[in-house]
C-alpha positions in Angstrom: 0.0 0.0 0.0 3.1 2.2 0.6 4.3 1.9 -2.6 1.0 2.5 -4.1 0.7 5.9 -1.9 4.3 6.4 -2.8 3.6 6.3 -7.4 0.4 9.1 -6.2 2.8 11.1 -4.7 5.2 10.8 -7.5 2.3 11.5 -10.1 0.7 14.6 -7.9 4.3 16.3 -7.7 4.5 15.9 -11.8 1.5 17.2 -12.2 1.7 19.9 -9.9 4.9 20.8 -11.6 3.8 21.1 -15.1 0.8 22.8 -13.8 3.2 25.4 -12.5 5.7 25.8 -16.1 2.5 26.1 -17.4 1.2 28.8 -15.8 4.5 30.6 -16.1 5.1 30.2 -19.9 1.0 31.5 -19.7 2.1 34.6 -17.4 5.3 35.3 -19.8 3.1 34.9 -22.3 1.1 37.9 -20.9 3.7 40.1 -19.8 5.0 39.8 -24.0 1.7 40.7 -25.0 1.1 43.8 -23.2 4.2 44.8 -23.6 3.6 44.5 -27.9 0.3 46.3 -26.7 2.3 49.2 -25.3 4.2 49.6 -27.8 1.7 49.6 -30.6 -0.3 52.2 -28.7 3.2 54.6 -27.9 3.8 54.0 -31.8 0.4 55.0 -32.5 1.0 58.2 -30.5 3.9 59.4 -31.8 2.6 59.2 -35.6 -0.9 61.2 -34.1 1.4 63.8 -32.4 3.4 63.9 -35.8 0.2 64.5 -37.6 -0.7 67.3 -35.8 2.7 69.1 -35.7 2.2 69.2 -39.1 -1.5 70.8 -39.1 -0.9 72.8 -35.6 0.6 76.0 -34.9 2.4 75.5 -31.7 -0.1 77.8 -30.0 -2.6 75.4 -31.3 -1.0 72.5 -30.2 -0.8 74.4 -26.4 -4.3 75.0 -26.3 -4.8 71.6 -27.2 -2.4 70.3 -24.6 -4.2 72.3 -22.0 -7.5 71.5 -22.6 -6.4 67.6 -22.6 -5.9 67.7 -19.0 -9.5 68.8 -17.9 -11.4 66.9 -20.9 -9.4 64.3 -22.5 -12.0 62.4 -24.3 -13.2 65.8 -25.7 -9.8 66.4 -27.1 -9.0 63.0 -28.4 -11.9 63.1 -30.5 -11.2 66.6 -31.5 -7.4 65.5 -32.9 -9.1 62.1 -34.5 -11.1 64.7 -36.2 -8.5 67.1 -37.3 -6.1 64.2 -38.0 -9.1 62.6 -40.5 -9.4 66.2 -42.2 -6.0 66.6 -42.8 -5.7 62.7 -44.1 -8.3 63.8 -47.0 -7.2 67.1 -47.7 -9.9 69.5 -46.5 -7.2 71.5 -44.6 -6.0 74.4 -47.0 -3.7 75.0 -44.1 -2.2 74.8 -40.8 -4.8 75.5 -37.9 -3.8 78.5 -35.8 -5.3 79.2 -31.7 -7.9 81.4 -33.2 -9.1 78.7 -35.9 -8.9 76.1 -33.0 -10.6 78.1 -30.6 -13.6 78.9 -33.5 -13.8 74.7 -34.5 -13.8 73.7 -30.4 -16.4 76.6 -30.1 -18.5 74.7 -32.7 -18.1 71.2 -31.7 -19.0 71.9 -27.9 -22.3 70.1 -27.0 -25.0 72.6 -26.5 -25.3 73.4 -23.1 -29.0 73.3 -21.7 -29.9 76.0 -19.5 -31.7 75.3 -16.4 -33.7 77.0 -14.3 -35.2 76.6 -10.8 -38.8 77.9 -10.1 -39.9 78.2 -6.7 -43.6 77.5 -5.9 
């Protein structure tokens, strides 16, 4: 019975070790993948930020930069936007702040007024 308890053992610890390499070729696995990820997206970036050197005036670009950091959604879709324009050619030229400021004043949602009535 000994040696029967012994080969389970035996078998348990074999499994319990290939159990474990695979769950660290999975995990490496993982860590490879988001690191491509990463670098797809940082790649991504850079060409976006290239894009809009190129149809930016640095003030532009500031504004841009600025408003990022209270509304970032709001500006991403904004420089997916510009970026698209500029891809077919509707730009005649590079977007200065004024321009910018004119387009972001258009593309705001309208705001709806509220009011309180007291009864």
């Amino acid at each position: 019975m000994s040696t029967r308890d012994d080969e389970l053992d035996e078998i348990r610890k074999r499994r319990l070790e290939e159990i474990q390499r695979q769950q660290a070729q999975h995990q490496q696995s993982d860590v490879q993948t988001a690191y491509q990820q990463e670098q797809a997206r940082a790649e991504m970036e850079a060409q976006k930020q290239a894009i809009l050197r190129q149809i930016l005036t640095p003030e532009a670009r500031e504004r841009l930069t600025t408003l990022k950091m209270s509304r970032p959604a709001y500006v991403e879709q904004i420089e997916m936007q510009l970026i698209s324009l500029a891809q077919s050619g509707r730009l005649p030229s590079q977007i200065d702040d004024e321009k910018l400021k004119t387009l972001l004043t258009k593309m705001q949602p309208k705001k709806r007024k509220t009011s309180i009535t007291r009864v």
